[in-house]
C-alpha positions in Angstrom: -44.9 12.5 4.5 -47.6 15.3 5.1 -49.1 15.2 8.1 -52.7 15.4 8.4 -54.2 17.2 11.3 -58.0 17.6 9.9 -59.3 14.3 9.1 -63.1 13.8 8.1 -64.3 12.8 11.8 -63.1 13.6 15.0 -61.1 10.9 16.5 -61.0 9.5 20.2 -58.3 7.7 21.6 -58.8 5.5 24.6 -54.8 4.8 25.6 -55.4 1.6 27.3 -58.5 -1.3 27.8 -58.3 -4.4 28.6 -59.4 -7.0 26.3 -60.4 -10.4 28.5 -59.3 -14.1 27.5 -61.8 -17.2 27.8 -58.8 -18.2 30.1 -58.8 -15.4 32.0 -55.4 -13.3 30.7 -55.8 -10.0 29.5 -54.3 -8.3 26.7 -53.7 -5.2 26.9 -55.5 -2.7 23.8 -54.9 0.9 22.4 -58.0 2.1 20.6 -58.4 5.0 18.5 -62.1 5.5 16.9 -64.6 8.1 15.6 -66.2 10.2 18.4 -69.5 9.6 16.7 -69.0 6.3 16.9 -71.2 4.9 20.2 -74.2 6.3 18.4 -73.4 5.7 14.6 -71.2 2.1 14.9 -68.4 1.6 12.7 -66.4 -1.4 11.6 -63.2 -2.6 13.5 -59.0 -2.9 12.6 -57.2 -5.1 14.1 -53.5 -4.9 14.3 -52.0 -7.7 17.0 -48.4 -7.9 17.4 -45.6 -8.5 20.4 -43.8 -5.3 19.4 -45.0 -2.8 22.5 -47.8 -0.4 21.8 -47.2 1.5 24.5 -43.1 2.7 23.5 -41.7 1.0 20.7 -44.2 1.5 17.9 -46.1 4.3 19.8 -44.7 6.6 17.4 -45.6 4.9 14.1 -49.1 3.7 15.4 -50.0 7.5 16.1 -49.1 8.4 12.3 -51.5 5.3 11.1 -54.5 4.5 13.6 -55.6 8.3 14.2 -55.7 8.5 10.5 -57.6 5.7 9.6 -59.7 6.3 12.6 -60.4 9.9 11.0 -61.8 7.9 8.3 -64.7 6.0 9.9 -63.0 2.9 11.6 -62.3 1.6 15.3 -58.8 1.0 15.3 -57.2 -1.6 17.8 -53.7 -2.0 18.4 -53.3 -5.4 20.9 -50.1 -6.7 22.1 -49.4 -10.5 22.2 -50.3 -12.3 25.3 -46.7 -12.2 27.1 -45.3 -9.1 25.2 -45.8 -5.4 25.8 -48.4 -4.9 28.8 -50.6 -8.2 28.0 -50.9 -10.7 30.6 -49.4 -14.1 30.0 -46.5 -15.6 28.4 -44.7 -15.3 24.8 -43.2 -18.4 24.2 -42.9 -18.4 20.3 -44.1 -17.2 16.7 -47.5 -17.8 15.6 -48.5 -20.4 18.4 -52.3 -21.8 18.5 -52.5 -19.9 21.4 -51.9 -16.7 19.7 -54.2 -17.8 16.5 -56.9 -18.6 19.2 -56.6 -14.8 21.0 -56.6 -13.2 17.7 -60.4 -15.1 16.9 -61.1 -13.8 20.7 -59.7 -10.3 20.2 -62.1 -10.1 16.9 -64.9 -11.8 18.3 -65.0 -9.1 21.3 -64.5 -6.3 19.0 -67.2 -7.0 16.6 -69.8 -7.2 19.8 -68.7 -3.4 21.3 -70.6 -0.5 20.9 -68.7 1.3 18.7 -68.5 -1.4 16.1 -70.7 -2.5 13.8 -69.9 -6.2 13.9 -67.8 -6.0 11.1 -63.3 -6.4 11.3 -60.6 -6.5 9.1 -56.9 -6.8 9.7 -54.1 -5.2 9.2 -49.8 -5.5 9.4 -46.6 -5.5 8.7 -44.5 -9.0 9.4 -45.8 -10.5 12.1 -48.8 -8.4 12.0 -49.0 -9.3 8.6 -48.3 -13.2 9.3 -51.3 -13.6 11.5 -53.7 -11.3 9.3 -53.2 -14.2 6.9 -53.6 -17.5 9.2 -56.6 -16.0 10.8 -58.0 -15.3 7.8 -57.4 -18.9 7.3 -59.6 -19.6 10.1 -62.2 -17.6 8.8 -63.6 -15.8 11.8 -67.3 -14.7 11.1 -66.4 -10.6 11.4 -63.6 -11.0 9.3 -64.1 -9.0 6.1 -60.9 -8.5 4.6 -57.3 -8.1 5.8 -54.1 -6.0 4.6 -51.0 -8.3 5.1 -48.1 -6.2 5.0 -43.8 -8.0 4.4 -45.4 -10.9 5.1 -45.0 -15.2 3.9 -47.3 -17.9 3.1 -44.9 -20.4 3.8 -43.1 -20.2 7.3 -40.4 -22.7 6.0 -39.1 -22.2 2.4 -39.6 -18.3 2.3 -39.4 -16.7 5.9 -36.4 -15.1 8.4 -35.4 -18.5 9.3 -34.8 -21.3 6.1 -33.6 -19.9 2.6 -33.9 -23.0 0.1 -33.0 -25.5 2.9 -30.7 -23.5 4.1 -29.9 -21.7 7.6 -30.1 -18.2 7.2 -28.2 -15.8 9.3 -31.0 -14.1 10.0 -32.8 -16.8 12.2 -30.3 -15.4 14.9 -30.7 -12.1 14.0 -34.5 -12.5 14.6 -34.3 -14.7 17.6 -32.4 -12.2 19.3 -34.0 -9.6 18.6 -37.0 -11.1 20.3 -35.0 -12.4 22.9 -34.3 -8.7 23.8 -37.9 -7.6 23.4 -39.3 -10.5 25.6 -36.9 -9.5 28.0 -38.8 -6.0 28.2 -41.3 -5.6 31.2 -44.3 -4.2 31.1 -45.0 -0.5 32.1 -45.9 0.4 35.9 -47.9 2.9 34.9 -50.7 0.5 33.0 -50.2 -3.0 35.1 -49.5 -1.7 38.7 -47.3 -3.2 41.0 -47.9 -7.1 39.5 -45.6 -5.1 36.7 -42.5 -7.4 38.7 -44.2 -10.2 38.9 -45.2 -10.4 35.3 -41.4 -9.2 34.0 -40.1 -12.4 36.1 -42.4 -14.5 34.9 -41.2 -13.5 31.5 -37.2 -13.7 32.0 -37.8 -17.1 33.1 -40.1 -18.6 31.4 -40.2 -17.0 27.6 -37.6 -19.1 26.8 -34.9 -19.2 23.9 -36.5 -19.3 20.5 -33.5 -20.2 18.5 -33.1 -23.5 20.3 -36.6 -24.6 18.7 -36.1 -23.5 15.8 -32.5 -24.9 15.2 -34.5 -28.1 15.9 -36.3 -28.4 12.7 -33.9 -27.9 10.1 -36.4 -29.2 7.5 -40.1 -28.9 6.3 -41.9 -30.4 9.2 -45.4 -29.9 10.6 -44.0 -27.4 13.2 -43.4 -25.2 9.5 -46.0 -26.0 8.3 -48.4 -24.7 11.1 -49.4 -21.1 10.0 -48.0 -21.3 6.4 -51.3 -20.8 4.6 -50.2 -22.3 1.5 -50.7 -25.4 2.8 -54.2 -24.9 1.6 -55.0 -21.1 0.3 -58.7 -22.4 -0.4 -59.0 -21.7 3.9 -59.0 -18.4 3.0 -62.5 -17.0 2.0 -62.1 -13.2 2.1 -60.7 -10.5 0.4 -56.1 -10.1 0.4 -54.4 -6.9 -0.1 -50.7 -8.1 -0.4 -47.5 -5.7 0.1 -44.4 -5.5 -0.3 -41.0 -4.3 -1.8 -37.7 -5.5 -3.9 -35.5 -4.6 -0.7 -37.5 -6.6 1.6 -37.7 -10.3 2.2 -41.2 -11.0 1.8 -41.7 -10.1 -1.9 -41.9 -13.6 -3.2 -45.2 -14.2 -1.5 -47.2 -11.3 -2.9 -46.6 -13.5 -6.6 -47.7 -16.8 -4.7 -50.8 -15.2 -3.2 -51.5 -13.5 -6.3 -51.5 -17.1 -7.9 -52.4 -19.8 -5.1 -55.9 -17.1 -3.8 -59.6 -17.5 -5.4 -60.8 -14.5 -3.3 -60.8 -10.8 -4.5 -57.2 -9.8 -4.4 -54.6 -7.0 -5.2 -50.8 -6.9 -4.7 -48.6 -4.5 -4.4 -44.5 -4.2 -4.7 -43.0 -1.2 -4.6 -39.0 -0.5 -3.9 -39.0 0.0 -0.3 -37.3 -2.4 2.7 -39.2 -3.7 5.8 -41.4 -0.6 5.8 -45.2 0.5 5.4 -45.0 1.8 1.8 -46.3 5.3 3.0 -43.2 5.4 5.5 -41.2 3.7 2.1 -37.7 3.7 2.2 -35.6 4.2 -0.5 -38.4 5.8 -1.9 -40.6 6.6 -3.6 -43.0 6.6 -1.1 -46.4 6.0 -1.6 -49.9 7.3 -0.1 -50.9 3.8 1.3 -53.1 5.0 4.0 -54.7 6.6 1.4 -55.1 3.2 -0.3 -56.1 1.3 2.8 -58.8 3.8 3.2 -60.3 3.2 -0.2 -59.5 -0.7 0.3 -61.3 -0.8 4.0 -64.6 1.3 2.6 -64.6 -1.5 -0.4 -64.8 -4.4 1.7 -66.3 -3.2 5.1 -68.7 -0.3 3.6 -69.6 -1.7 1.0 -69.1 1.2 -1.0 -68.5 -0.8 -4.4 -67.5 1.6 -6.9 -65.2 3.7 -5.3 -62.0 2.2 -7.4 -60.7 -0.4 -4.9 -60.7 -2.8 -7.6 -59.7 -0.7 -10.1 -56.7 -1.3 -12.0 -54.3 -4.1 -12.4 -54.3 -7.2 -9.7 -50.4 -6.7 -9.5 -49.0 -3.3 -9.3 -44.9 -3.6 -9.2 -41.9 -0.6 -9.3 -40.1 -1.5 -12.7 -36.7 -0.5 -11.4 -34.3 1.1 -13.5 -30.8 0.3 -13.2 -28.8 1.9 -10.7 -25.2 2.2 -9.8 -24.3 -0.3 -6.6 -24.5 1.2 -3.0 -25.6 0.0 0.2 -28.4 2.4 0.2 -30.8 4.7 -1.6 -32.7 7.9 -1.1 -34.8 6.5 -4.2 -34.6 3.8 -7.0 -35.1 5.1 -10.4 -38.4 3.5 -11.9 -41.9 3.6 -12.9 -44.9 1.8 -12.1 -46.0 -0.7 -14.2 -49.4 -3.7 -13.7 -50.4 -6.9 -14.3 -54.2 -7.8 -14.9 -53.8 -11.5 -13.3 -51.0 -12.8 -12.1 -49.1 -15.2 -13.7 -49.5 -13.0 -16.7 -49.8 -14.6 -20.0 -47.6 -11.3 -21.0 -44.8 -12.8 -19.0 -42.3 -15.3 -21.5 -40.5 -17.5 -19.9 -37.2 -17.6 -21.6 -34.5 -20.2 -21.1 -30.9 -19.0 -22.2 -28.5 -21.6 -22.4 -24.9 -21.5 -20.5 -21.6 -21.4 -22.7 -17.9 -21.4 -21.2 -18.6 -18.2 -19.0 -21.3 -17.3 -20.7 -24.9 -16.3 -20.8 -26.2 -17.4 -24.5 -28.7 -16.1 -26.8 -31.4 -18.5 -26.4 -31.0 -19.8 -30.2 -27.4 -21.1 -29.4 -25.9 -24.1 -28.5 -22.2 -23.0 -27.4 -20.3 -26.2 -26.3 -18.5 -25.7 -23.1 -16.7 -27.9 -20.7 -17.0 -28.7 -17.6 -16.4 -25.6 -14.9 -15.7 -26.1 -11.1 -15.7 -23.9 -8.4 -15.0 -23.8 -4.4 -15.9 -20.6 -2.9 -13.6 -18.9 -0.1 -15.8 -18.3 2.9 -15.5 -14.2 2.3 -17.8 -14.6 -0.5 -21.3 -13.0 1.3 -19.6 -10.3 3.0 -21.0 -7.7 0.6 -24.4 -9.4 0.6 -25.8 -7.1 2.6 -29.0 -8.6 4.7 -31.3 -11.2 3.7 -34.2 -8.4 5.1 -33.4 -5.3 4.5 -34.5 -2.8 7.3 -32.9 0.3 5.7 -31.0 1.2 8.7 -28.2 0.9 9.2 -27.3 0.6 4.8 -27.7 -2.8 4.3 -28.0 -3.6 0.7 -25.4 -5.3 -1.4 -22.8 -3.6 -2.7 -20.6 -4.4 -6.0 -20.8 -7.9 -6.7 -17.3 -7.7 -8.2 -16.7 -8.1 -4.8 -17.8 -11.1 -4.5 -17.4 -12.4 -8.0 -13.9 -13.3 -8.3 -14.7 -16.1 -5.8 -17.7 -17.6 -8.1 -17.9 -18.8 -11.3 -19.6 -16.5 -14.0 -21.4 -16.2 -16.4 -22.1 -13.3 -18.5 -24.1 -12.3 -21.9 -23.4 -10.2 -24.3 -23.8 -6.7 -24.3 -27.3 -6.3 -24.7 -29.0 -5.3 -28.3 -32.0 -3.7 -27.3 -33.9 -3.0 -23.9 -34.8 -5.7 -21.8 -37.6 -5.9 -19.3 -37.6 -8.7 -16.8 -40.7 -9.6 -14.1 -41.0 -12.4 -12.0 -38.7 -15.1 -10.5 -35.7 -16.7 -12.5 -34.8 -19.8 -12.1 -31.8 -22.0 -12.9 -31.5 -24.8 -14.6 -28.1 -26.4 -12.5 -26.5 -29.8 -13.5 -23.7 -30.4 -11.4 -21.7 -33.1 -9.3 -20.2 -32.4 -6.1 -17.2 -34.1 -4.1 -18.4 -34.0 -0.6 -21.8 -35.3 0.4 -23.1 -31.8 1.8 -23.1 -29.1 -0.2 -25.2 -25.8 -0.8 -25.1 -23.8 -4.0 -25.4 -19.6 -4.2 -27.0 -18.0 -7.1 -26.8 -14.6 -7.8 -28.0 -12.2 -10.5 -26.6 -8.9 -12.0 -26.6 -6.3 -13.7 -23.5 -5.5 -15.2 -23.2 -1.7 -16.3 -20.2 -0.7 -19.6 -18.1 0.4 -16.6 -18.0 -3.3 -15.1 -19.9 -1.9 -11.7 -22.4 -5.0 -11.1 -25.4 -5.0 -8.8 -27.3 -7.7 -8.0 -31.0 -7.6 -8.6 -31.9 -11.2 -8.0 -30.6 -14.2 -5.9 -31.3 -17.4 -4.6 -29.7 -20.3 -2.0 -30.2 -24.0 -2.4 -29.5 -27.0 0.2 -28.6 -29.3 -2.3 -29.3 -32.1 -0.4 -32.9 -31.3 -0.6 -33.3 -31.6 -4.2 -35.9 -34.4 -3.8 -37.4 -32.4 -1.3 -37.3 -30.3 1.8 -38.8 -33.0 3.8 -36.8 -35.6 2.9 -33.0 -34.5 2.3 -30.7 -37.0 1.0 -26.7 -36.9 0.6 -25.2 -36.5 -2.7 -23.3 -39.0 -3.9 -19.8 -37.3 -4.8 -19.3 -37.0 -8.2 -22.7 -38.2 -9.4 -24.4 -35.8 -12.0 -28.0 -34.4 -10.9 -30.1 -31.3 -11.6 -31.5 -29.0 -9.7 -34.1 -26.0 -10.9 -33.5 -23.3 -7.9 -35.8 -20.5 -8.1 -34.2 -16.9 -7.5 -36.2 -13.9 -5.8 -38.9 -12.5 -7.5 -37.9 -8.7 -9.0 -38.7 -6.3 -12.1 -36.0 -4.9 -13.7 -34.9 -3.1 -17.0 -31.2 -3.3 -18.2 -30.4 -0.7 -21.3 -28.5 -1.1 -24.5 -25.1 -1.9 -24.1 -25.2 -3.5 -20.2 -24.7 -7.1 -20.1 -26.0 -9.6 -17.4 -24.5 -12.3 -15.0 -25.0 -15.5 -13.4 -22.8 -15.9 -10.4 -22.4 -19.3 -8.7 -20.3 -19.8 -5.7 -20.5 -23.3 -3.0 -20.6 -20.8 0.4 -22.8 -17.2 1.0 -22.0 -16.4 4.6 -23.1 -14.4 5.9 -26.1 -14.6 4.4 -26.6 -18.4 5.2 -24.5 -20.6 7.1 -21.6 -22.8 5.3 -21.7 -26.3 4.7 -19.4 -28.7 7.5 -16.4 -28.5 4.9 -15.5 -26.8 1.4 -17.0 -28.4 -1.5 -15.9 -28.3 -5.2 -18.7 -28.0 -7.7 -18.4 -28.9 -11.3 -21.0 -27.8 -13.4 -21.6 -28.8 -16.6 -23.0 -25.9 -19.0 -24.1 -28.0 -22.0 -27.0 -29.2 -19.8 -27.8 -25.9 -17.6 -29.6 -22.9 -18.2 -31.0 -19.3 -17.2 -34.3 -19.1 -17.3 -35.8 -15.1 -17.3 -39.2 -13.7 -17.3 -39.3 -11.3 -20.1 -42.0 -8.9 -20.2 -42.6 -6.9 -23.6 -40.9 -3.2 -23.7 -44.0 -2.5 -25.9 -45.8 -0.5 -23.5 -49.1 0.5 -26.1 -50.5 -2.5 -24.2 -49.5 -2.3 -20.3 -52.2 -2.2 -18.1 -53.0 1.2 -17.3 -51.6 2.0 -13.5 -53.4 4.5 -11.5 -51.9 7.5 -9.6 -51.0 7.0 -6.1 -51.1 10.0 -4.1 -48.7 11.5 -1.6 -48.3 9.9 1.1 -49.9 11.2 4.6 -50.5 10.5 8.1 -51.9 11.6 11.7 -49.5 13.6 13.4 -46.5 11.6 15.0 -46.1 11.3 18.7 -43.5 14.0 20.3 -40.2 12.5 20.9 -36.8 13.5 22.4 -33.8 12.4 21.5 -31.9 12.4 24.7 -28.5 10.6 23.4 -27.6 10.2 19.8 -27.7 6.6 18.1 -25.2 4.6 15.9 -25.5 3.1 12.8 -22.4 1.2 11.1 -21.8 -1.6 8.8 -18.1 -2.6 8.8 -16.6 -5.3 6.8 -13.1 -6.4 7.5 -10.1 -8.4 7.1 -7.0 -9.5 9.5 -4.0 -10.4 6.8 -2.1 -11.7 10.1 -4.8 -14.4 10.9 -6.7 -14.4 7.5 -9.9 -13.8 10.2 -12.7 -11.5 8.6 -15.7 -9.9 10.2 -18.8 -8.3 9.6 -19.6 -6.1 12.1 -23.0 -4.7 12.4 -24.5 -1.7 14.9 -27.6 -0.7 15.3 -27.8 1.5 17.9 -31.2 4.2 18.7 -29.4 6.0 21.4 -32.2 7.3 24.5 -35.2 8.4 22.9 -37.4 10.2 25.4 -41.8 9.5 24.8 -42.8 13.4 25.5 -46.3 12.1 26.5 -45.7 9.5 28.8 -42.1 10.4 29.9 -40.7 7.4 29.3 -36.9 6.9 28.0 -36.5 4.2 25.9 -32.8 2.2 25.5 -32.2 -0.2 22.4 -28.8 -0.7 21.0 -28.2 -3.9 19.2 -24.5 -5.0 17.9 -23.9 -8.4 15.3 -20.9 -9.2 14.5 -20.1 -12.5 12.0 -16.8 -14.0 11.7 -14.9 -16.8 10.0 -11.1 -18.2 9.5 -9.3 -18.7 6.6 -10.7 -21.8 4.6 -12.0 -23.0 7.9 -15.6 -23.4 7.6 -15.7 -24.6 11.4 -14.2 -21.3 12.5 -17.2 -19.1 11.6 -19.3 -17.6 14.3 -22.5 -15.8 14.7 -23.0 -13.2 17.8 -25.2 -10.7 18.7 -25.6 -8.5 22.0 -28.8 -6.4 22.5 -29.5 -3.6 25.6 -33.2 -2.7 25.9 -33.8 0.0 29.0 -36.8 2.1 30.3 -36.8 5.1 32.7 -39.6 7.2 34.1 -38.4 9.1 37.3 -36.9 6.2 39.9 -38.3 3.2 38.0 -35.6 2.1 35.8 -35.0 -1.5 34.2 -31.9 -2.9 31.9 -31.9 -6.2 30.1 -28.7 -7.6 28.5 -29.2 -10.5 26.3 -26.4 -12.2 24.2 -26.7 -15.3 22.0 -23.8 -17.0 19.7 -23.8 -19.7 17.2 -21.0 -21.5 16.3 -20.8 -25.5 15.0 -19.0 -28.3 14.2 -19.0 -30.6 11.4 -21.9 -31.9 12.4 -23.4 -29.7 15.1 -24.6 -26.1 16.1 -23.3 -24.7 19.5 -25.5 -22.4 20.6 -25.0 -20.3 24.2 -27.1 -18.1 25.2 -27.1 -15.2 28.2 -29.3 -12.9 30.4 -29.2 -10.1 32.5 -31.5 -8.4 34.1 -31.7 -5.3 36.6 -33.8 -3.4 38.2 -31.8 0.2 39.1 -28.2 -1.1 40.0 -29.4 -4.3 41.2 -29.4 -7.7 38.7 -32.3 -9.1 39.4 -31.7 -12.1 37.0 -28.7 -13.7 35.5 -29.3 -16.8 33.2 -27.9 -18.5 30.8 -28.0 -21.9 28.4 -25.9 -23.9 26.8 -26.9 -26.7 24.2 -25.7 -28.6 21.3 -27.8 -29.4 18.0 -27.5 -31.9 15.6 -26.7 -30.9 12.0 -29.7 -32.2 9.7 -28.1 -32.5 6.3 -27.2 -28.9 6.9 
């Protein structure tokens, strides 16, 4: 990235402000903005999120805000009530509470000095969530939002449910924030109430993964802040981002398609990351493109190529040899005028005995079963991937031999997919719970296979996600299962495969027992989206630019992190792990002299064929120093279950110097809900 140090107006940045509730909290604000701006007023950027202004992002938001800033706009960087330095409490994602301070934050913007009465917002994830459901509520300032690795829909395609099933990542996420809202706030900006609000916090924030364990289907708590419960809410203008390695992709391709406002998507190859900070690369100039996008909508400075282009702009990924991680993914860019594109063929290629047909066959096959040994998953790499530490899948003949495949024939010619598969899945099963695991791959001359696509299904909820039902064993049924959105090209000579195996973990949690699957071929199918190789007629793709930023924050590495991703097996036992660190060492802020703590370790185990043994656990450190003042928060949380409940334990510790200030813990059962 090249860093910009002379941007087109001279930027001011207030550090903190407080931003006042109607119920009397404050949240605490960072605001960078044009020195010009008390006499010539410019519009406003939100970006609200629980994530710590003043440490943990400090560093990114000082590549981002100054820039934009430089460009004519008040920037405003606001942490959640109860997170950071904000006043209050934190008790959960995307609460009415939070919806109702993000109107507030906006209103109060729009009536300083410095603006001109006219917002937008901006994010990645959560940022990127509430961008989208306050949009939904359609404050009057509100002029157009960026929403960054962000959903639509809270249930079927966020951190938490995967298809009606648990994903492993719903404890990976709650613990996370169970570490963060563990955090106090800084001394230095709150005073001495800084103890008083840190207490309030440690007992009060509560344990997300209790509530969320509690509503194992689509209910209305889901349903609250998923905006494609009714996209016609939203009345202004959607930039929508994302990439293939992240886990938000799917909803760019719904927004696209559910949105009757000015719209633009975006997908490049990058993990959880702002495209201009893109890894694997390439990275783009988004900044660049948020500038244009901001001037668009909230200068009104119509023709300066906003709009230009196609709606959907995706990486075409070339294939590539499986690994865990890349510097870059071969590819180009390609577009889409509208999305869905009437370029896009939806082609249905029927199943043989182990094989992918040509769609004008009609191979008889018999019946197939499989029953999946619980290490199937352990090469999955993550549901989300964050890029650090490499957590991508690897070689799915790693995971194949416990799956039944399916495989075409070497291919003819080129072929160009875009958009989501889906399969077409008849099957019976002989235990009243079951889940089914789709994945697909490319398969290279060599046999090396990487997966480009995959999806999980509850199949109990194939009426419905609402209302599961139990299988009857050994009844016939089909299922379509949608798998991820992705573009791809596979050359001459590579062949692809359909994997299906009854467990993934652990990328989702196993049913209560092992289940056999018979599928019947003669009646299933592959569905692709083909896109024409012809390229005389793609929509032509404009040039991003390089990507640039303000200056990043001096920082000081002061011990040196760890990053590992171990999989492994006990042939004494049969017991495998997956042990994941991710560890940032000490990292010093030069300009506050603060030392920063965060080391997070995950580890995921099973037993043999027991899919009662497997266990979920995760221990997080989060510290801060500046002189004398120094706190330490330990926070551990494991899931394990039984046929047909989740054990979940929980602990906390806090200190303050050498002295534990707080020790708590919890302990509760769950039942299972035809999961």
């Amino acid at each position: 990235m090249r860093t910009v140090t002379a941007l087109p107006n001279a930027v001011e940045e207030t550090e903190h402000l407080w931003i006042p509730m109607s119920d009397g909290t404050r949240l605490a604000g960072r605001l960078w903005r044009p020195v010009s701006a008390e006499d010539e007023p410019v519009p406003g950027i939100l970006e609200l999120i629980p994530y710590r202004k003043r440490d943990l992002t400090a560093q990114r938001d000082s590549i981002h805000h100054p820039y934009l800033a430089g460009h004519g706009y008040a920037c405003l960087r606001v942490d959640l009530r109860g997170s950071g330095d904000s006043e209050g409490l934190l008790t959960d994602e995307y609460l009415e509470q939070e919806l109702r301070d993000a109107e507030e934050v906006l209103a109060w913007m729009s009536e300083q000095p410095w603006c001109n009465g006219r917002t937008g917002m901006m994010g990645i994830s959560w940022g990127g969530f509430n961008a989208l459901q306050v949009a939904a509520r359609r404050p009057p300032s509100l002029g157009a939002i960026v929403t960054v690795c962000s959903t639509d829909d809270r249930y079927a395609d966020d951190v938490h449910y995967m298809g009606g099933c648990l994903l492993s990542d719903n404890l990976s996420w709650a613990s996370t924030m169970f570490a963060y809202n563990s955090s106090p706030p800084d001394p230095a900006i709150v005073g001495e109430r800084w103890r008083e609000l840190w207490r309030d916090r440690l007992e009060h924030s509560g344990l997300w993964l209790e509530e969320w364990l509690r509503h194992q289907r689509r209910d209305e708590y889901w349903r609250h802040g998923s905006v494609i419960e009714d996209y016609s809410a939203i009345e202004c203008p959607v930039f929508a981002v994302s990439g293939w390695a992240d886990g938000y992709s799917n909803s760019v391709f719904r927004l696209l398609q559910g949105l009757d406002v000015p719209r633009r998507g975006l997908i490049g190859p990058w993990s959880h990351k702002y495209p201009h900070l893109g890894q694997p690369g390439p990275a783009i100039g988004f900044l660049q493109e948020m500038v244009q996008w901001w001037d668009h909508w909230l200068k009104d400075e119509r023709g300066n190529g906003a709009m230009d282009g196609p709606m959907l702009t995706i990486w075409m990924q070339d294939t590539v040899a499986p690994a865990t991680a890349y510097h870059e993914r071969p590819g180009r860019w390609v577009g889409e005028p509208s999305w869905p594109s009437p370029r896009i063929v939806q082609t249905r290629y029927p199943l043989g005995r182990h094989r992918i047909a040509a769609p004008d066959e009609h191979e008889h096959s018999p019946e197939l079963t499989v029953q999946s040994p619980l290490s199937v998953g352990q090469f999955a790499g993550k549901w989300c991937s964050y890029n650090a530490p490499p957590d991508l899948p690897y070689d799915q003949r790693e995971e194949d031999g416990g799956s039944l495949t399916f495989d075409s024939d070497p291919l003819a010619e080129r072929l160009e997919l875009l958009g989501a598969p889906t399969v077409e899945l008849t099957f019976s099963a002989d235990k009243p719970l079951a889940m089914v695991a789709l994945r697909l791959s490319d398969v290279a001359p060599d046999g090396q296979a990487t997966r480009i696509s995959y999806g999980v299904f509850n199949l109990t909820h194939h009426s419905g996600s609402d209302t599961p039902q139990r299988l009857q064993p050994g009844e016939r049924q089909t299922v379509v299962v949608p798998l991820n959105g992705m573009a791809q090209s596979f050359p001459v000579g590579h062949r692809i495969r359909l994997s299906i195996s009854t467990s993934y973990w652990p990328v989702v949690w196993p049913p209560p027992e092992p289940v056999q699957l018979t599928v019947y071929p003669n009646d299933s199918g592959l569905v692709l989206p083909v896109r024409p190789t012809d390229t005389a007629d793609d929509e032509p793709v404009p040039a991003f630019p390089e990507p640039e930023g303000a200056p990043p924050l001096s920082v000081t590495q002061l011990h040196p992190g760890e990053h590992d991703w171990r999989v492994s097996r006990n042939m004494v036992d049969l017991s495998g792990a997956l042990d994941v660190v991710k560890d940032l060492g000490v990292v010093r802020l030069d300009d506050i002299d603060l030392a920063v703590t965060r080391r997070a370790y995950e580890r995921y185990t099973f037993t043999g064929s027991d899919f009662n043994s497997v266990r979920g656990e995760t221990d997080w450190t989060m510290g801060f120093q500046r002189g004398d003042w120094q706190v330490l928060t330990r926070t551990k949380t494991v899931l394990t279950s039984t046929p047909t409940a989740f054990r979940l334990h929980a602990e906390l510790d806090a200190y303050e110097g050498e002295e534990r200030v707080v020790a708590k813990s919890w302990s509760t059962v769950i039942p299972r809900d035809f999961l």
